[in-house]
C-alpha positions, 0 to 999 in steps of 0.5 A: 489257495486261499479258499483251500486254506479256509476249508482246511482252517474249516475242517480242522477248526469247526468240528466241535464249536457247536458244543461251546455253547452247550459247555457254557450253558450247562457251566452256567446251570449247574452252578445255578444248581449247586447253589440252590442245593447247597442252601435248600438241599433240593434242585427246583423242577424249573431249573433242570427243565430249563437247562433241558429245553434249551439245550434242545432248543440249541440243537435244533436251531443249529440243525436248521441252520446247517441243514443237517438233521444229525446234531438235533437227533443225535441230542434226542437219542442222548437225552432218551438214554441219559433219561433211562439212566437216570430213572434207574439212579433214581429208583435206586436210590443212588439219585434224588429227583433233582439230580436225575433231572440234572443228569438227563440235560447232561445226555444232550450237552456232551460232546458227540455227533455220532452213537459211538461217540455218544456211548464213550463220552457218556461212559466218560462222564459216568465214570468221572461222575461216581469218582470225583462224587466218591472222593467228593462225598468222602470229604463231605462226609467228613465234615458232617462226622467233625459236626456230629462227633460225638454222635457218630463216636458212639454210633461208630463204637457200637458198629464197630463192636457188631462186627467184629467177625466181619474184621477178622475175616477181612484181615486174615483175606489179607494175610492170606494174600501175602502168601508166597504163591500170591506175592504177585498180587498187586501189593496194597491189596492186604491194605485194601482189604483191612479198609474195607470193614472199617469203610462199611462200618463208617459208611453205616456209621454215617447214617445216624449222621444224617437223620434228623427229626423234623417238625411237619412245618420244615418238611419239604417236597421230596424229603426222604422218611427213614420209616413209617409215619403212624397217624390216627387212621392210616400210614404214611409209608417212605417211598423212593419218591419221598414226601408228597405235598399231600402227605406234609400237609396231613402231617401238618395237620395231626402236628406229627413230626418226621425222621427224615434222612438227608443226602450228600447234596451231589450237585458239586459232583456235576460241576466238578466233572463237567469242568474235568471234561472241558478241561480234557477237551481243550487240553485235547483241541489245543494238542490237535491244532499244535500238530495241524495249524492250518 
């Protein structure tokens, strides 16, 4: 009986204790990096690399232990898919390097052990990502328009003036929406609708927000160019890879200044959606161990 009990207790409790060190690593990590992204608005090479070789190097180990191949290949099959998103966030333009390097550690550290399981949790954490970064740039943008006001009044005036027609258009889909045959529709629809120009112009607004003239001796590695750089015999073009060390030092050496475009450091969107889902798998264990506690 008492062998019988420990299999359940084994069956029912075991499962998924070999991603509590993964959840913790990456915890540990990722408030490592959103430090650093804070203070230098990058995430260092080391740190990512790092959090992917012994997120690696736990799957395996625990693989050996257990004699089951399936937890380290399952790792490597999420790592390689989260490695293909994040080279497509990447040359978007939706990422910086940093955090597509972040967001492949993120493949081998979910909680999966099947390909199934793999696809939906991944989905999960995609989708928590853009929203809680959404409504996490949202307010980060809003302290970057209170510390720029006068700036991003004048900018946003002057958007504001060069579409005009987009507006009007926007309202009058907003007033046809509330006509007799569409009542059904959902009813913040017309509201939606009247945001969504003045979303854009503030977004665009935004902009001049984030770009700032820099000298060549405070340019680092990877800092996006807003346009292209003049010197003496060439051009130094803005590339989705930013400035290279090579391309800083020829500035530093024609002493030529730089527009360079900075990003909403994103690093606090990884850690608020880690944290959500750890939040939702233990609130989902503890539910399952209330219905079967042996």
């Amino acid at each position: 009986m008492l062998n019988s009990n420990l299999n359940k207790s084994s069956l029912f409790h075991n499962p998924m204790q070999q991603y509590y060190f993964l959840f913790v690593l990456a915890l540990i990590f990722t408030i490592f990096a959103v430090v650093v992204d804070m203070k230098k608005r990058e995430v260092p090479n080391w740190l990512n690399f790092s959090l992917i070789a012994f997120a690696l190097s736990y799957r395996a180990f625990y693989s050996l232990s257990t004699k089951d191949a399936n937890f380290f290949i399952t790792g490597l099959i999420g790592f390689a898919s989260f490695f293909i998103l994040a080279h497509v966030f990447y040359y978007s333009k939706i990422f910086a390097g940093g955090d597509a390097k972040l967001l492949m550690g993120f493949g081998i550290i979910l909680p999966y052990s099947t390909l199934s399981e793999l696809f939906f949790s991944g989905i999960l954490f995609i989708f928590l990502l853009f929203l809680l970064g959404a409504l996490y740039g949202l307010f980060y943008s809003i302290y970057i328009v209170i510390k720029n006001k006068n700036k991003f009044k004048k900018e946003f005036k002057k958007k504001l003036s060069k579409n005009k027609s987009l507006i009007i258009l926007f309202v009058l889909l907003a007033l046809l929406s509330l006509f007799p045959l569409n009542f059904s529709l959902w009813p913040p629809i017309p509201i939606f609708l009247v945001i969504i120009p003045f979303l854009y112009i503030y977004i665009k607004s935004l902009d001049i927000c984030m770009i700032k003239l820099l000298p060549p001796e405070a340019l680092q590695e990877g800092d996006w160019l807003e346009k292209d750089i003049k010197l003496k015999n060439k051009i130094i073009k803005k590339s989705v890879h930013g400035l290279s060390l090579q391309k800083i030092a020829l500035l530093k050496k024609y002493k030529k200044k730089a527009l360079i475009k900075e990003g909403i450091p994103f690093t606090p969107a990884f850690l608020l959606s880690l944290l959500t889902m750890g939040f939702f798998f233990l609130i989902s264990k503890l539910s399952f161990e209330a219905f079967f506690p042996f």
